[in-house]
mmCIF file as gemmi writes it, N, C-alpha and C atoms, coordinates in Angstrom:
data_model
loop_
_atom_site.group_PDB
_atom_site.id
_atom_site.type_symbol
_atom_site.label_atom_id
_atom_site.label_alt_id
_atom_site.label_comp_id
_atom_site.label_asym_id
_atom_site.label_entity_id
_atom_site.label_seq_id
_atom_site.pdbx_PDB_ins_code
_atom_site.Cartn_x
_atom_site.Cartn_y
_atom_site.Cartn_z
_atom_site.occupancy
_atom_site.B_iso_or_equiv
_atom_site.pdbx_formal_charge
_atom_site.auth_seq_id
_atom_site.auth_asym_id
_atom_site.pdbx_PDB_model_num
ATOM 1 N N . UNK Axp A 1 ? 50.48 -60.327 -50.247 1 0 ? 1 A 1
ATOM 2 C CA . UNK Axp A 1 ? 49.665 -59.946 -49.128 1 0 ? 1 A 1
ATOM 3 C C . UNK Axp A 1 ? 48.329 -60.667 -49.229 1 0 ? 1 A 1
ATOM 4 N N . UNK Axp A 2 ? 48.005 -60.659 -48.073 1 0 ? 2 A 1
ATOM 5 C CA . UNK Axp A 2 ? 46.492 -61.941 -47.835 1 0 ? 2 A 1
ATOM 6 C C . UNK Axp A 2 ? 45.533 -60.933 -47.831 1 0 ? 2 A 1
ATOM 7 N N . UNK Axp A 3 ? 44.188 -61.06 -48.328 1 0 ? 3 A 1
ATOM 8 C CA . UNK Axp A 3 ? 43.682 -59.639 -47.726 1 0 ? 3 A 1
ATOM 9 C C . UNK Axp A 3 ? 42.611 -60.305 -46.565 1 0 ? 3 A 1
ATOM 10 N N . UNK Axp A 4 ? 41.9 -59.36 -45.911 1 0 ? 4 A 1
ATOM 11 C CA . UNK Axp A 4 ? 41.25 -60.074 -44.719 1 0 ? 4 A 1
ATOM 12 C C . UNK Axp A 4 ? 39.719 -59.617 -45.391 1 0 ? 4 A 1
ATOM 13 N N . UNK Axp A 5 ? 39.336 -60.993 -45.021 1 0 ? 5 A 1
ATOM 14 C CA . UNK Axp A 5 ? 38.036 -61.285 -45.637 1 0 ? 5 A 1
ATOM 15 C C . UNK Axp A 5 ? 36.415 -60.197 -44.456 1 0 ? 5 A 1
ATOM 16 N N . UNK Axp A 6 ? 36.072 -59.57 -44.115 1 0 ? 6 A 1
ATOM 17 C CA . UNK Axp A 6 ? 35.174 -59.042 -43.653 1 0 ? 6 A 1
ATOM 18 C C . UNK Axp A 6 ? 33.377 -59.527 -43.719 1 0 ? 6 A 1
ATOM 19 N N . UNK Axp A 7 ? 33.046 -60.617 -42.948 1 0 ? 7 A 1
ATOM 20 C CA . UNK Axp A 7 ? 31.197 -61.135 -43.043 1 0 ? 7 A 1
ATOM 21 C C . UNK Axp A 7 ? 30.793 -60.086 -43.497 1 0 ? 7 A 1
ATOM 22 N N . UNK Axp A 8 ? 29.617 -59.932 -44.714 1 0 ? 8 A 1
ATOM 23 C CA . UNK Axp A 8 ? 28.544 -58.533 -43.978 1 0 ? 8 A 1
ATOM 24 C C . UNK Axp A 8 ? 27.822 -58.873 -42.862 1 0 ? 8 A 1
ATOM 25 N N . UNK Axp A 9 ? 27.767 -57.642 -42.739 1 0 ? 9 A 1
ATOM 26 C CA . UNK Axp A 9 ? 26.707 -57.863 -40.987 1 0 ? 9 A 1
ATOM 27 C C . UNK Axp A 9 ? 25.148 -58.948 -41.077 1 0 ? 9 A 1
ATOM 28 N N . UNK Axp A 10 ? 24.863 -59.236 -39.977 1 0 ? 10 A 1
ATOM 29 C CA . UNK Axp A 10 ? 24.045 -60.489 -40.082 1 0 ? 10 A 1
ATOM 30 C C . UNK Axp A 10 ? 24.333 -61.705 -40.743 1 0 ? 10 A 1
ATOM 31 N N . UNK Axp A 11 ? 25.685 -61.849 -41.053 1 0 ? 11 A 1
ATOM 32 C CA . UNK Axp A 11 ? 25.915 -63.274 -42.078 1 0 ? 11 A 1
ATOM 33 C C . UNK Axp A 11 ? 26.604 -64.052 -40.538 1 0 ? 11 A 1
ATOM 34 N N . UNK Axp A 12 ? 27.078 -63.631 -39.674 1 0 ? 12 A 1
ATOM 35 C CA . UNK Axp A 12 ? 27.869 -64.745 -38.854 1 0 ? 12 A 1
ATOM 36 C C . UNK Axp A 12 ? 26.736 -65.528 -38.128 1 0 ? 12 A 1
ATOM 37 N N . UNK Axp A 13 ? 27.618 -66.487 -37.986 1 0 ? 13 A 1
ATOM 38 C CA . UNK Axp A 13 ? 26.739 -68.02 -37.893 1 0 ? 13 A 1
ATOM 39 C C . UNK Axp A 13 ? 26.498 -67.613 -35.975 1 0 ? 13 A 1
ATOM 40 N N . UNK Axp A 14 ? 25.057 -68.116 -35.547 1 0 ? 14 A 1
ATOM 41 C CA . UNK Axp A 14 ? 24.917 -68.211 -34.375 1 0 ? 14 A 1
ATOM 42 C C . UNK Axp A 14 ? 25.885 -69.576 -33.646 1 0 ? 14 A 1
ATOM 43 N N . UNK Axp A 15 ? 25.688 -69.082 -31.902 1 0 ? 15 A 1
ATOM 44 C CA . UNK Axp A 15 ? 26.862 -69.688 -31.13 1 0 ? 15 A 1
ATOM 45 C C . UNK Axp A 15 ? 26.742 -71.322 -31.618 1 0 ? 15 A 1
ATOM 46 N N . UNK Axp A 16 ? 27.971 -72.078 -31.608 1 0 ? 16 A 1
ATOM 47 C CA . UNK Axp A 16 ? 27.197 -73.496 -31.601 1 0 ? 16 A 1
ATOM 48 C C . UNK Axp A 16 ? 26.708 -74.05 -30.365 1 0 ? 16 A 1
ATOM 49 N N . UNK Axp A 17 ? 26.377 -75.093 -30.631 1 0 ? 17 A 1
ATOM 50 C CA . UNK Axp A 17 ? 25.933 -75.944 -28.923 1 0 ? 17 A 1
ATOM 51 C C . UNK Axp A 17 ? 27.194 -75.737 -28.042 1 0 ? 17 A 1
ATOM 52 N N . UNK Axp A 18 ? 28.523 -76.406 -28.357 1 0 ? 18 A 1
ATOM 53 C CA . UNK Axp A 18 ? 29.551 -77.059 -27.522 1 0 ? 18 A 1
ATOM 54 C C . UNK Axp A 18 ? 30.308 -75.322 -27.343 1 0 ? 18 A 1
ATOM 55 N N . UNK Axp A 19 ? 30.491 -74.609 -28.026 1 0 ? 19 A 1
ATOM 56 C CA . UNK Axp A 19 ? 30.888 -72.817 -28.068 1 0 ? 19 A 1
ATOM 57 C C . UNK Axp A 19 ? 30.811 -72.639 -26.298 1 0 ? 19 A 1
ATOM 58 N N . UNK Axp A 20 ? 31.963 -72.828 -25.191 1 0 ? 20 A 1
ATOM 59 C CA . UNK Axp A 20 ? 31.453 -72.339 -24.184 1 0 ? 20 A 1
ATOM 60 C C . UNK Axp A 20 ? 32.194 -70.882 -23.985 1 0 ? 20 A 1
ATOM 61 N N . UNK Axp A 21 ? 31.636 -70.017 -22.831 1 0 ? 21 A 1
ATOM 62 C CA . UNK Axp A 21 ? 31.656 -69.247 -22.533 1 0 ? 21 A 1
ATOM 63 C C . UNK Axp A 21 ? 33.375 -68.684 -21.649 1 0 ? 21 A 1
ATOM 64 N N . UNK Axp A 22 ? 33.926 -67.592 -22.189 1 0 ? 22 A 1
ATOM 65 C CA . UNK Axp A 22 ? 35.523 -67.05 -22.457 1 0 ? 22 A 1
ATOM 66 C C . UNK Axp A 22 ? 35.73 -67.067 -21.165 1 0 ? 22 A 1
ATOM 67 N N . UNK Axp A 23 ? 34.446 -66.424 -20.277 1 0 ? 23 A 1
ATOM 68 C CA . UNK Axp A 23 ? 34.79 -66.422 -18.706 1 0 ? 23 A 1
ATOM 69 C C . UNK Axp A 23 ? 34.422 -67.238 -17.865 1 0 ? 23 A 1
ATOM 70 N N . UNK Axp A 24 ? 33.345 -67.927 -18.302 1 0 ? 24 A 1
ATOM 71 C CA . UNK Axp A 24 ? 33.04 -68.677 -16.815 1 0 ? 24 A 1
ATOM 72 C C . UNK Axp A 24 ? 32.728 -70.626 -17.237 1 0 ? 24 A 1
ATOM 73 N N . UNK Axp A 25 ? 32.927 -70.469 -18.75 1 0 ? 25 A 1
ATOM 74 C CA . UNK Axp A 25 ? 32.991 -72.125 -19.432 1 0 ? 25 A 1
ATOM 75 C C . UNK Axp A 25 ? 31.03 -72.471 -19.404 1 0 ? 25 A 1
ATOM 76 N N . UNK Axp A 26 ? 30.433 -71.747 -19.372 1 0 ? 26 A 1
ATOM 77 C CA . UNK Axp A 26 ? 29.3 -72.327 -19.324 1 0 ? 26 A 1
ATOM 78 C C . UNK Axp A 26 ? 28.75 -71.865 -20.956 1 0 ? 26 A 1
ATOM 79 N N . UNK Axp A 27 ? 27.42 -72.762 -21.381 1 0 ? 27 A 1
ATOM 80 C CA . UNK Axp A 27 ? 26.747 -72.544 -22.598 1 0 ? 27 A 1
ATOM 81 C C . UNK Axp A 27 ? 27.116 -71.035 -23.313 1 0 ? 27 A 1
ATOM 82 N N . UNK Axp A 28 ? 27.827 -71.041 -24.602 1 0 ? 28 A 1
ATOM 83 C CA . UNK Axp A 28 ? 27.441 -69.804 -24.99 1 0 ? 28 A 1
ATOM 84 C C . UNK Axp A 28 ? 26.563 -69.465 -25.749 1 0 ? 28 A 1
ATOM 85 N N . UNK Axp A 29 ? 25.903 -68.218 -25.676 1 0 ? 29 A 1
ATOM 86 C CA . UNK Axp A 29 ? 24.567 -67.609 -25.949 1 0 ? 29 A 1
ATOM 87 C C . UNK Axp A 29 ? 25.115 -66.083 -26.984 1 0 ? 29 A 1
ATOM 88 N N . UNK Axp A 30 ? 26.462 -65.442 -26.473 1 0 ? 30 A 1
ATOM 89 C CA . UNK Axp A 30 ? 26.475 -64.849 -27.551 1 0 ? 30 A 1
ATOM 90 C C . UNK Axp A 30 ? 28.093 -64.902 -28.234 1 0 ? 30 A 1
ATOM 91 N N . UNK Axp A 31 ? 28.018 -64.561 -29.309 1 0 ? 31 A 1
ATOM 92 C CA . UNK Axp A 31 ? 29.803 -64.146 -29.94 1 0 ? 31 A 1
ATOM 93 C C . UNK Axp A 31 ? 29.45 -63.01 -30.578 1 0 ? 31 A 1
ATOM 94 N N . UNK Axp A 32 ? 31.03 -62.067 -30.108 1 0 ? 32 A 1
ATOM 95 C CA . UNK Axp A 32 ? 30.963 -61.066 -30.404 1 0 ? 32 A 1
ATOM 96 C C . UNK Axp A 32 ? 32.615 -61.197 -31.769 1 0 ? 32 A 1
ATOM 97 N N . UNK Axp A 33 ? 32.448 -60.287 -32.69 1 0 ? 33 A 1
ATOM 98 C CA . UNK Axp A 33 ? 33.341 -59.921 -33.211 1 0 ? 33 A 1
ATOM 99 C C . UNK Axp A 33 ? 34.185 -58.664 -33.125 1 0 ? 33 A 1
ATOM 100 N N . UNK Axp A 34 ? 35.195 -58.9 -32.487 1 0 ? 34 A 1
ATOM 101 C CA . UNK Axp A 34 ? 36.021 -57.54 -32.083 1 0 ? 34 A 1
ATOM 102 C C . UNK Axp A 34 ? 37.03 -56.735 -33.189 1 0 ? 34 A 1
ATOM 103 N N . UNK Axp A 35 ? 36.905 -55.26 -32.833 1 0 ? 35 A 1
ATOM 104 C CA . UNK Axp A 35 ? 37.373 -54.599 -33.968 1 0 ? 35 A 1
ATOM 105 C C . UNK Axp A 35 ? 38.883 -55.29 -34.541 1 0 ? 35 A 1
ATOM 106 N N . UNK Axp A 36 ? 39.931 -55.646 -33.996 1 0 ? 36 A 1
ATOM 107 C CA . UNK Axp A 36 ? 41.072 -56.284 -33.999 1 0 ? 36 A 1
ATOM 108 C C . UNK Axp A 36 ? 40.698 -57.467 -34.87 1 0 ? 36 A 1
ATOM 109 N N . UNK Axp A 37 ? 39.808 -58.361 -35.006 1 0 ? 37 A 1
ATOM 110 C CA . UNK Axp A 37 ? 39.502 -59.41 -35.776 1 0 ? 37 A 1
ATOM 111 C C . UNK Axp A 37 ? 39.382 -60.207 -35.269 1 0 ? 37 A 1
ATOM 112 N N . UNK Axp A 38 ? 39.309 -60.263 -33.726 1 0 ? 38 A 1
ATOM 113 C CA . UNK Axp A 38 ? 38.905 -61.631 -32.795 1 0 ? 38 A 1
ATOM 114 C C . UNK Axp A 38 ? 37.405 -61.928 -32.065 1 0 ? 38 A 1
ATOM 115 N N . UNK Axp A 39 ? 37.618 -62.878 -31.852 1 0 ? 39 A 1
ATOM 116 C CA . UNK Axp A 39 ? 36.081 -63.117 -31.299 1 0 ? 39 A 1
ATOM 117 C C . UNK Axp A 39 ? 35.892 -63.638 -29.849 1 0 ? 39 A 1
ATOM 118 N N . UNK Axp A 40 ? 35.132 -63.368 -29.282 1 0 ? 40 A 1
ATOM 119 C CA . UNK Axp A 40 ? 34.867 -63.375 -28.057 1 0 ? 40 A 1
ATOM 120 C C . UNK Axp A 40 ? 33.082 -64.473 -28.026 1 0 ? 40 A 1
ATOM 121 N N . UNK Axp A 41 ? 33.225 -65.654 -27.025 1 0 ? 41 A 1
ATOM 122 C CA . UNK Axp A 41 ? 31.353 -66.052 -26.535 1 0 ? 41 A 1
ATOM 123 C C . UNK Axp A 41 ? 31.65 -66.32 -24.989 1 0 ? 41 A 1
ATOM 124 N N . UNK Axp A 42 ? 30.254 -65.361 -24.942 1 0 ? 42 A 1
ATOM 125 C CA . UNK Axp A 42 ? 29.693 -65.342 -23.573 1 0 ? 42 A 1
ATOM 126 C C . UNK Axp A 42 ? 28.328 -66.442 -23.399 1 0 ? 42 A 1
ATOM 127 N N . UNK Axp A 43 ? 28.421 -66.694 -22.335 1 0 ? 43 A 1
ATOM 128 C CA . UNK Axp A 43 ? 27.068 -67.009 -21.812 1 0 ? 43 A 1
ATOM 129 C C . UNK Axp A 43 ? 26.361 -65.365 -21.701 1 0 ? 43 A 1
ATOM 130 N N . UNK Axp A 44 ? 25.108 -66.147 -21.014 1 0 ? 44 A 1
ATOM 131 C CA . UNK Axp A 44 ? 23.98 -65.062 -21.132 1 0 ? 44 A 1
ATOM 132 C C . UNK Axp A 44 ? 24.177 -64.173 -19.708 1 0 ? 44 A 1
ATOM 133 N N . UNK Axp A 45 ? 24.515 -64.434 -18.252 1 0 ? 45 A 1
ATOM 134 C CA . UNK Axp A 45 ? 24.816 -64.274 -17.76 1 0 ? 45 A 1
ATOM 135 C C . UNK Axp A 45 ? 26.358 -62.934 -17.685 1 0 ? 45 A 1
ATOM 136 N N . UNK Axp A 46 ? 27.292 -63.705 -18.555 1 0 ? 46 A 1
ATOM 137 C CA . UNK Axp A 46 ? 28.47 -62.42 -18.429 1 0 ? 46 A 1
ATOM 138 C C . UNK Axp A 46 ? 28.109 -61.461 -20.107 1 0 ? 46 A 1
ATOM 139 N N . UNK Axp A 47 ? 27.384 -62.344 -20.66 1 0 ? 47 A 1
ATOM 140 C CA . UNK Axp A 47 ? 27.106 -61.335 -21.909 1 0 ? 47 A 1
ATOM 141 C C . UNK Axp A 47 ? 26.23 -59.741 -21.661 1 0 ? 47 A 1
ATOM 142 N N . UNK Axp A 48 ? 25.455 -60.145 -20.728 1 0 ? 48 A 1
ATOM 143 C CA . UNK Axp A 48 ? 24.642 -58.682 -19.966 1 0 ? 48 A 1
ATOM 144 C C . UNK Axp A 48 ? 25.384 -57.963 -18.742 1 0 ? 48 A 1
ATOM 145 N N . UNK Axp A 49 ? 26.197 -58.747 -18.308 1 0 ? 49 A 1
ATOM 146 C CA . UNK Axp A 49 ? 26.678 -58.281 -17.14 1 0 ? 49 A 1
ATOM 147 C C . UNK Axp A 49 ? 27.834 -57.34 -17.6 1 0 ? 49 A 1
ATOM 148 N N . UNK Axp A 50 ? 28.496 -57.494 -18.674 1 0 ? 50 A 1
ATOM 149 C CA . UNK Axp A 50 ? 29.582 -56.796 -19.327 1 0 ? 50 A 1
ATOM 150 C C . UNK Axp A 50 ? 28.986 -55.492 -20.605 1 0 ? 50 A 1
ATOM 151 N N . UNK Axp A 51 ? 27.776 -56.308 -21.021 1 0 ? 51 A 1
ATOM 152 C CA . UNK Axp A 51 ? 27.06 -55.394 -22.116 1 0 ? 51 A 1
ATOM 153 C C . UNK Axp A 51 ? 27.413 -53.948 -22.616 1 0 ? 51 A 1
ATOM 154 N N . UNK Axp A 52 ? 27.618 -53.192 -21.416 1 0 ? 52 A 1
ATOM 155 C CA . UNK Axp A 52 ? 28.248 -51.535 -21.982 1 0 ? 52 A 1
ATOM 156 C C . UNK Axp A 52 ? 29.776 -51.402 -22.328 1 0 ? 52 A 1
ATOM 157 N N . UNK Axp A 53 ? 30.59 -52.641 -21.557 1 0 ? 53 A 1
ATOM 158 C CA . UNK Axp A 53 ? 32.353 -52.662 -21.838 1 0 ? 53 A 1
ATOM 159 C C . UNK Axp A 53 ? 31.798 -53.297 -23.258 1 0 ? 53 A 1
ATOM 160 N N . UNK Axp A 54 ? 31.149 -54.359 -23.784 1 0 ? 54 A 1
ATOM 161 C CA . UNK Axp A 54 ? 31.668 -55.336 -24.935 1 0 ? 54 A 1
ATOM 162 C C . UNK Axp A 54 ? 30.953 -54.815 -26.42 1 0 ? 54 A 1
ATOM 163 N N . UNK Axp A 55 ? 30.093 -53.433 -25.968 1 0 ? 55 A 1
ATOM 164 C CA . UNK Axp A 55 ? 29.761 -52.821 -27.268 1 0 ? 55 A 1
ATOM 165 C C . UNK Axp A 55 ? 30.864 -51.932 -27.909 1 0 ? 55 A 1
ATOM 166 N N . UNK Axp A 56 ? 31.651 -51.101 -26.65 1 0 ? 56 A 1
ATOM 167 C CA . UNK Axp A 56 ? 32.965 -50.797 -26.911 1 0 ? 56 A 1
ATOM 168 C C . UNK Axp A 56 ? 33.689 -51.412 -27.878 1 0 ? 56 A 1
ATOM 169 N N . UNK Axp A 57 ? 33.586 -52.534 -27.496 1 0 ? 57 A 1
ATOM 170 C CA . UNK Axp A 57 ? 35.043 -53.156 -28.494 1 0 ? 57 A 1
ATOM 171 C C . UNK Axp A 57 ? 34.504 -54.024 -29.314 1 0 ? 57 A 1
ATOM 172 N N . UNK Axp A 58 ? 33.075 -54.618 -29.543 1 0 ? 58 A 1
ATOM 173 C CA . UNK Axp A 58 ? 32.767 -55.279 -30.879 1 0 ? 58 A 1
ATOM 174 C C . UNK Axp A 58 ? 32.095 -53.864 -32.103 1 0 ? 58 A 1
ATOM 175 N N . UNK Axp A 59 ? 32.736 -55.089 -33.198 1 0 ? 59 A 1
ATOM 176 C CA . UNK Axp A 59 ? 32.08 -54.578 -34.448 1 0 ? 59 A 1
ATOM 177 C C . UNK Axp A 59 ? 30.649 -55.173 -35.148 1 0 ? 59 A 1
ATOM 178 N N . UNK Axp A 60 ? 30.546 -56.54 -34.353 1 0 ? 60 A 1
ATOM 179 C CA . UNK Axp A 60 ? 29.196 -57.633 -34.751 1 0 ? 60 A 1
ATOM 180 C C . UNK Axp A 60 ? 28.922 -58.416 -33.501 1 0 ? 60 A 1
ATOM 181 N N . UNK Axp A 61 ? 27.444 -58.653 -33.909 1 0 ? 61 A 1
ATOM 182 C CA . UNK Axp A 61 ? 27.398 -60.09 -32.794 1 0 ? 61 A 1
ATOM 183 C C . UNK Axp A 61 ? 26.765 -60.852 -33.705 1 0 ? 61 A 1
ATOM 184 N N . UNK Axp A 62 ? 26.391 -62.365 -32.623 1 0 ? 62 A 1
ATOM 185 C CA . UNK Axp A 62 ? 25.346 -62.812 -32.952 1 0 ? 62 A 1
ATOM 186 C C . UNK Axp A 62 ? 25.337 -63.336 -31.958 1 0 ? 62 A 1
ATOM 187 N N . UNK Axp A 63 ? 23.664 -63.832 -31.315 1 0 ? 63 A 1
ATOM 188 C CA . UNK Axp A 63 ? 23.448 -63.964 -30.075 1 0 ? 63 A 1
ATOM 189 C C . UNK Axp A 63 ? 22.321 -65.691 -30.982 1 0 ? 63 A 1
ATOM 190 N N . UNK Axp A 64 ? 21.592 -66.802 -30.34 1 0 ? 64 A 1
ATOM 191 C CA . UNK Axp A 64 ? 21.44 -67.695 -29.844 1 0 ? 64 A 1
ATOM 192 C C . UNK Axp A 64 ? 19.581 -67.139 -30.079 1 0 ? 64 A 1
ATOM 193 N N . UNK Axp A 65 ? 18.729 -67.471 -30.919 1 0 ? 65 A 1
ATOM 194 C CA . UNK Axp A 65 ? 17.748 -66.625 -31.138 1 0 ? 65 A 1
ATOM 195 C C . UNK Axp A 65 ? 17.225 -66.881 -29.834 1 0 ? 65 A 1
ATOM 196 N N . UNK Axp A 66 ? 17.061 -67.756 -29.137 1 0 ? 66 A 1
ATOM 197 C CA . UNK Axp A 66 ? 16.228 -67.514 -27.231 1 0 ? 66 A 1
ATOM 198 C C . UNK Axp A 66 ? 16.238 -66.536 -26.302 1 0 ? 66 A 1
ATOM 199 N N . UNK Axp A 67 ? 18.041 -65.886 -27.031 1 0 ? 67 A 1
ATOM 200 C CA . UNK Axp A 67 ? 18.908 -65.62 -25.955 1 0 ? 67 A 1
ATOM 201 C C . UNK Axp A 67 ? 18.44 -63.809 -26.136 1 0 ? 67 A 1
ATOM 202 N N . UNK Axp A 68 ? 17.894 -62.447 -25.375 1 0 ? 68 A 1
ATOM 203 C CA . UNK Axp A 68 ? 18.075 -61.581 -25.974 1 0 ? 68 A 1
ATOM 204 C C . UNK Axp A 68 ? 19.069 -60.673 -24.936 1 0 ? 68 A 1
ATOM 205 N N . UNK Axp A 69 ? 20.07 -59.567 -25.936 1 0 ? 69 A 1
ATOM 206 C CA . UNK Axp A 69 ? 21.603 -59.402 -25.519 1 0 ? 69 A 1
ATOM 207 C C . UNK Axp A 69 ? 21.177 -57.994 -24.778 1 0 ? 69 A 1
ATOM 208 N N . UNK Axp A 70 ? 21.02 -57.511 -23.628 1 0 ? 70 A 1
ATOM 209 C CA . UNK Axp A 70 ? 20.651 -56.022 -23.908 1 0 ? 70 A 1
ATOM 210 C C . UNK Axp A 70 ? 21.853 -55.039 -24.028 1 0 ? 70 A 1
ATOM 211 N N . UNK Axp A 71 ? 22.809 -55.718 -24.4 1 0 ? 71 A 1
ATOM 212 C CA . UNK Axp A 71 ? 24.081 -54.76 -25.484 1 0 ? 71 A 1
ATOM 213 C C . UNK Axp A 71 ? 23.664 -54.756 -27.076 1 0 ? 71 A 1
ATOM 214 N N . UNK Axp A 72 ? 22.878 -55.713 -27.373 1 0 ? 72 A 1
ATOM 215 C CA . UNK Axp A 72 ? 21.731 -55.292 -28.51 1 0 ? 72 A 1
ATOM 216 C C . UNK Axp A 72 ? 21.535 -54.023 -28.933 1 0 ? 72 A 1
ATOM 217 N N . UNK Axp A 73 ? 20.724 -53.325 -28.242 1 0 ? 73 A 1
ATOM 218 C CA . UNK Axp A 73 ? 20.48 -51.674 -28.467 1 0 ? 73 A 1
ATOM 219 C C . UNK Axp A 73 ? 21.644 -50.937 -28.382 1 0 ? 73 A 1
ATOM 220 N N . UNK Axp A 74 ? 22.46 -50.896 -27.594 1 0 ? 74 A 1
ATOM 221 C CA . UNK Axp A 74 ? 23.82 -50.266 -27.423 1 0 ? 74 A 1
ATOM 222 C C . UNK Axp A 74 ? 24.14 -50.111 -28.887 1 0 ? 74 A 1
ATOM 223 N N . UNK Axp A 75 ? 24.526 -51.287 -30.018 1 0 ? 75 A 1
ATOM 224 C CA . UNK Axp A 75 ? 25.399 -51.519 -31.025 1 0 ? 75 A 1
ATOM 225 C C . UNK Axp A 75 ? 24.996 -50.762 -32.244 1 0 ? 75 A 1
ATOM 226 N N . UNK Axp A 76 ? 25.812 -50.254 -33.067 1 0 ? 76 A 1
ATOM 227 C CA . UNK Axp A 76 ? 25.466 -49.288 -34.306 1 0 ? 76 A 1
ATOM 228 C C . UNK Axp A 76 ? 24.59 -50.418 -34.839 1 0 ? 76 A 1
ATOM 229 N N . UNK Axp A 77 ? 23.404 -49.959 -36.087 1 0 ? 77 A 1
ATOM 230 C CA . UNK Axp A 77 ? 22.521 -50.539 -36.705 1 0 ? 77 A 1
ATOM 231 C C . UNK Axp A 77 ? 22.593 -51.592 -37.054 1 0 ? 77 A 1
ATOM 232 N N . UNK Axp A 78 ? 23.727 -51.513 -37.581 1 0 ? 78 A 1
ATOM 233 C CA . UNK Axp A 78 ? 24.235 -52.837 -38.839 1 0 ? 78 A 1
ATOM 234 C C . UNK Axp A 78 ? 24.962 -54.235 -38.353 1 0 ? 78 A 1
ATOM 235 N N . UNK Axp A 79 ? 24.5 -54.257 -37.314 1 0 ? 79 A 1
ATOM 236 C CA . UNK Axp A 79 ? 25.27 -55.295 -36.26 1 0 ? 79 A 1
ATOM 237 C C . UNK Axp A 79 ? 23.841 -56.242 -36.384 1 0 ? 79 A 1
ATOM 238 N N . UNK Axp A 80 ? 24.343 -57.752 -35.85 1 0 ? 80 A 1
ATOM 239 C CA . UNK Axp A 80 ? 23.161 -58.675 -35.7 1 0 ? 80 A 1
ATOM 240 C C . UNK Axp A 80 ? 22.58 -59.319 -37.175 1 0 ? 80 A 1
């Protein structure tokens, strides 16, 4: 058995440049890590516009330091 490796919180790497966005292909600004083990990047645009569905289902982010997420506050402490 493999075991699955878990970041601590604040270790995942911010979005890269070319990282575009899941829904609409433009710049991404944030990635989220979902409880299942997948990851999701938004632009800044669907990253706020979704903000109360995508705290639901992540366990981490990291957002683009320019960029600020207001699903930010939503997320338990240890996120970011």
């Amino acid at each position: 058995m493999t075991p699955t490796l878990t970041p601590p919180a604040g270790s995942l790497a911010g979005t890269a440049a070319d990282e575009r966005c899941d829904r609409c292909n433009a710049a991404g600004k944030l990635r989220l890590t979902l409880a299942g083990g997948g990851e999701l990047v938004f632009c800044g645009h669907h990253a706020n516009r979704y903000a109360e569905d995508l705290v639901k289902i992540a366990v981490q982010f990291s957002a683009e330091p320019e960029f600020v997420w207001r699903g930010a506050d939503m997320m338990p402490s240890n996120s970011n």
